[in-house]
C-alpha positions in Angstrom: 59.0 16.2 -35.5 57.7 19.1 -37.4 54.1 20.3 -37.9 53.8 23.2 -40.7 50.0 23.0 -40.7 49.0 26.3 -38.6 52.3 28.0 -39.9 50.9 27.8 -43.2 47.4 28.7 -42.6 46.0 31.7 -44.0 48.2 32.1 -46.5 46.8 31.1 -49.4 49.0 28.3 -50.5 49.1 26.5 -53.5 49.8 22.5 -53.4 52.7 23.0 -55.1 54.1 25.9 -52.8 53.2 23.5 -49.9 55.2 21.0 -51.3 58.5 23.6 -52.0 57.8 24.5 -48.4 57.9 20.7 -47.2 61.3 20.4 -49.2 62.6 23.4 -48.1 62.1 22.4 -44.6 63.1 19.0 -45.0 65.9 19.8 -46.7 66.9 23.3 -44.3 70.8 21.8 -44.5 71.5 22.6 -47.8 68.7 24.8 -49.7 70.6 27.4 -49.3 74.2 26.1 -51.4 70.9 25.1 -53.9 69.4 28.4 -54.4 66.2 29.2 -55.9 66.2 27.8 -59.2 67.8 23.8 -57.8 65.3 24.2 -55.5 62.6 25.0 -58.4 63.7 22.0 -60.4 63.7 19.3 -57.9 59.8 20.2 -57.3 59.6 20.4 -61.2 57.7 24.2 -60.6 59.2 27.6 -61.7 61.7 30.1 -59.9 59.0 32.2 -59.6 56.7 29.9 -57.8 59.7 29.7 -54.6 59.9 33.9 -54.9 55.9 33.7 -54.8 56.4 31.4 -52.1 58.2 33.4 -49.4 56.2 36.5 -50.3 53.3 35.0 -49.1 54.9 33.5 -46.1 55.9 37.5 -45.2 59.3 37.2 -46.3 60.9 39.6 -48.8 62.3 37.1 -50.8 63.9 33.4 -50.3 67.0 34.3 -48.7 64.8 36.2 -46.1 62.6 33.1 -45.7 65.6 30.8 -45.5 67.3 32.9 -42.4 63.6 33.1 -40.5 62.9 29.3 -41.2 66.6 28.2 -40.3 66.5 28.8 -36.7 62.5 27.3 -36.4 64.1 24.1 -37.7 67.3 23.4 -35.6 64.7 24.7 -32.6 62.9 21.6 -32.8 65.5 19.5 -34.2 67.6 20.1 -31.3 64.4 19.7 -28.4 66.3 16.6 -26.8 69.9 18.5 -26.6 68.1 21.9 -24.2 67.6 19.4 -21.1 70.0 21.4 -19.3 68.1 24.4 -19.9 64.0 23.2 -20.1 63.6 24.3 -16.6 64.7 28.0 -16.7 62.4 30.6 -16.8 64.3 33.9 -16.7 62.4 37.3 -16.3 64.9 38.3 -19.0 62.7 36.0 -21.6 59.3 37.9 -20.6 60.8 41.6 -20.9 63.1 41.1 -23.6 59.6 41.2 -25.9 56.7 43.1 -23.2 57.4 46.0 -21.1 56.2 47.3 -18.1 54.3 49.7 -19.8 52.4 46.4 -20.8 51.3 45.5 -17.9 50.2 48.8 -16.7 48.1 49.1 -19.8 46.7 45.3 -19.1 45.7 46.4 -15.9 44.3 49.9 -16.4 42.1 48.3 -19.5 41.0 45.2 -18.1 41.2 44.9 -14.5 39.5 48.6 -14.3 37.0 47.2 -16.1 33.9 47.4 -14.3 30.6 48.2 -16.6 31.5 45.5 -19.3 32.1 41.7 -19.4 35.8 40.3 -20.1 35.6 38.0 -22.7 38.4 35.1 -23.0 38.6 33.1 -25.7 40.8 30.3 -26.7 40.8 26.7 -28.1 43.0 23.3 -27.8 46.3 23.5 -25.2 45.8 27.2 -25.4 41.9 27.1 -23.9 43.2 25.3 -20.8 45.2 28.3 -19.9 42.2 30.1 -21.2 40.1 28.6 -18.4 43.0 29.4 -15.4 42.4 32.6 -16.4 38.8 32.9 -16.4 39.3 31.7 -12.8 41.5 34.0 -11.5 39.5 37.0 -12.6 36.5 35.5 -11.4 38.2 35.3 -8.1 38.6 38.7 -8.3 35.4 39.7 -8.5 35.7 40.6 -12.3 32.9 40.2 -14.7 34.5 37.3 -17.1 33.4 35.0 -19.7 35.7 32.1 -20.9 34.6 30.2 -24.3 36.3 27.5 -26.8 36.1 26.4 -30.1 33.0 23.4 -29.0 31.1 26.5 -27.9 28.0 27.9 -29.9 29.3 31.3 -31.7 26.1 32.8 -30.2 28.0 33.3 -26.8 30.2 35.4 -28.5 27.7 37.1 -30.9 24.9 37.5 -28.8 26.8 39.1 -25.8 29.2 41.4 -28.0 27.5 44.6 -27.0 28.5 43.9 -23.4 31.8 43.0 -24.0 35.0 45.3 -23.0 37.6 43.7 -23.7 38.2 40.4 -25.6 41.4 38.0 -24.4 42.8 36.0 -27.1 45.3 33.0 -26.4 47.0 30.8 -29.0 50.3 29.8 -29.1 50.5 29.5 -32.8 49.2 33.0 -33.2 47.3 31.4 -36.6 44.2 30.0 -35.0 41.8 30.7 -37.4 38.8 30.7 -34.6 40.5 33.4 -32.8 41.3 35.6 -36.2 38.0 35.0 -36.5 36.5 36.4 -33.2 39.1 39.3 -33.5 38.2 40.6 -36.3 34.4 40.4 -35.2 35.5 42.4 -32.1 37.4 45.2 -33.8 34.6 45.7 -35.7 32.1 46.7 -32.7 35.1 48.8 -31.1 36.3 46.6 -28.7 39.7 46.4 -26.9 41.8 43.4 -28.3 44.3 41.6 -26.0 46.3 38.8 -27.0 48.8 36.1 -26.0 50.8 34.3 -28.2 54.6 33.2 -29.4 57.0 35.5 -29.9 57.2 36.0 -33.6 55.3 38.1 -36.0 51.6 36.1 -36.3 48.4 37.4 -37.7 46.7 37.6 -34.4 49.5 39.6 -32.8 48.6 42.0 -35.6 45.2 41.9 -34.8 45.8 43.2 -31.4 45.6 46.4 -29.7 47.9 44.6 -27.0 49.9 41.6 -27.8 52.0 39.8 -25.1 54.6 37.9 -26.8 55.9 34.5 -25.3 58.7 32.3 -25.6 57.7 29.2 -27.8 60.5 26.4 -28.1 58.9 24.5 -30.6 57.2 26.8 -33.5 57.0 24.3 -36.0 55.4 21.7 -33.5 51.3 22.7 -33.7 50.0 20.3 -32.4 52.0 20.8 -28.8 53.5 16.9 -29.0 57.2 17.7 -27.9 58.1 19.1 -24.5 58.0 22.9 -24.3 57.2 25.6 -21.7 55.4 28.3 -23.3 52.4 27.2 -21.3 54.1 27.5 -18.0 55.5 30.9 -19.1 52.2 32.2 -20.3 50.9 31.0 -16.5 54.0 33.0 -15.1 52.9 36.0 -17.2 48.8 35.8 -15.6 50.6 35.3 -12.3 53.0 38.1 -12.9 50.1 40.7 -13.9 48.0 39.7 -10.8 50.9 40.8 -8.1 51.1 43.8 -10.1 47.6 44.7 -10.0 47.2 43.5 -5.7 50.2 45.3 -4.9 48.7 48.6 -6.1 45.2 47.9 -5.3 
C-alpha cells in the first residue's frame, strides 16, 4: 500500500513524470536490469523525460533515484514481516540523526523563551501531536499557541510580531501548509524548529533546527499502515522535558 502523493508535492511534476514515477515504483524489482531508456519506452516518453525526472525528485540522476526509492519500497512492502520488531524504540534511533547539542539548543531557544509566544503548528496525524505539545508547555507555564490547517491564517499572521519561535510538525516533511507558514516566519526573523522523518524533506531545509525521526512507512501519506513515528516523536517531547526539569 503505497501513497506517492506528499512525496511528490512541490516538485513540479509533469503527468507524464508522475506516471514514469508510478511505474518505477510499481515496478522497483526490475527497473533497474531495464535502465532508462526500457523504462522510457514502456511509458512511450523520452530518456530525457526519466533523467528530468529524478532531477527534480533531488537525485543526481536515475541510478541515484533508484538506490533512494529501493529501500522506501521494500519498507512498506515488508510492514507485516517487522512484527518482531514494531515495539522497539531504541535511544540508538533518536541519536543516530539529533545530538545532544540539539536538545540543548531546543531548550536554550524555546524553553528560555520568556518575552514572545511559542507558536506550534501542525495539521492531520501530525496536529494531534501538535496539540500534546501545546499542552505540555502550557503546563509549564510557557507562553504557547497551537494552530491547524481548519484554522483562520489570521492567527498566524496577525500575531507574527509576537512570536519567538515557530514549531513545525509533519511527518512527511512536504506539508505544503507548514512550507507555507515557514517561509512566512523566516521572513519576519523568527526561529524555525521542526520535526519530521528522517530523510532530506523541504521543511527540514527550512529549519534553523530540524529533529529528524524514524518513519517506517515513507511512502504511506496518509498514515493507514501501522508505524511508530508518532510514539517516537512523543518520546522525543518527553525526552526534551526531563532534560530541561532536571536542570531547571
Amino acid at each position: 500500500m503505497i501513497d506517492i502523493s506528499k512525496f511528490i508535492q512541490g516538485k513540479n511534476l509533469t503527468d507524464i513524470d508522475i506516471q514514469v514515477f508510478t511505474y518505477i515504483i510499481d515496478n522497483i524489482d526490475n527497473v533497474l536490469q531495464q535502465g532508462v531508456r526500457r523504462i522510457a519506452e514502456n511509458n512511450y516518453t523520452s530518456a530525457a523525460t526519466v533523467i528530468r525526472l529524478s532531477k527534480k525528485l533531488g537525485y543526481t540522476g536515475f541510478v541515484d533515484m533508484y538506490y533512494n526509492l529501493l529501500p522506501l519500497v521494500k519498507t512498506t512492502e515488508n510492514q507485516n514481516e517487522l512484527a518482531e520488531d514494531f515495539l522497539e524504540m531504541a535511544p540508538q534511533d533518536f541519536f543516530k540523526y539529533n545530538t545532544m547539542e540539539d536538545i540543548e539548543w531546543f531548550i536554550q531557544t524555546v524553553l528560555h523563551l520568556y518575552q514572545n509566544y511559542i507558536f506550534i503548528y501542525a495539521t492531520g496525524f501530525s496536529g494531534i501531536a501538535a496539540e500534546y505539545l501545546y499542552k505540555k508547555l502550557l503546563v509549564l507555564g510557557k507562553k504557547t499557541v497551537h494552530a491547524s490547517g481548519t484554522d483562520s491564517v489570521g492567527v498566524f499572521e496577525n500575531n507574527i510580531e509576537d512570536i519567538g519561535v515557530l514549531i513545525a510538525i509533519s511527518k512527511s516533511g512536504e506539508t505544503q501548509q507548514v512550507i507555507d507558514k515557514l517561509k512566512a516566519a523566516r521572513e519576519h526573523e523568527i526561529t524555525t524548529i521542526s520535526f519530521t522523518k528522517e530523510t532530506s524533506n523541504r521543511i527540514a531545509d527550512l529549519s534553523d533546527l530540524n529533529f529528524k525521526i524514524i518513519d517506517n512507512s515513507k511512502l504511506d501519506d496518509r498514515n493507514m499502515l501501522p508505524n511508530i513515528f508518532f510514539p517516537r516523536l512523543l518520546m522525543v517531547f518527553e525526552f526534551i522535558m526531563k532534560t530541561y526539569l532536571e536542570r531547571a
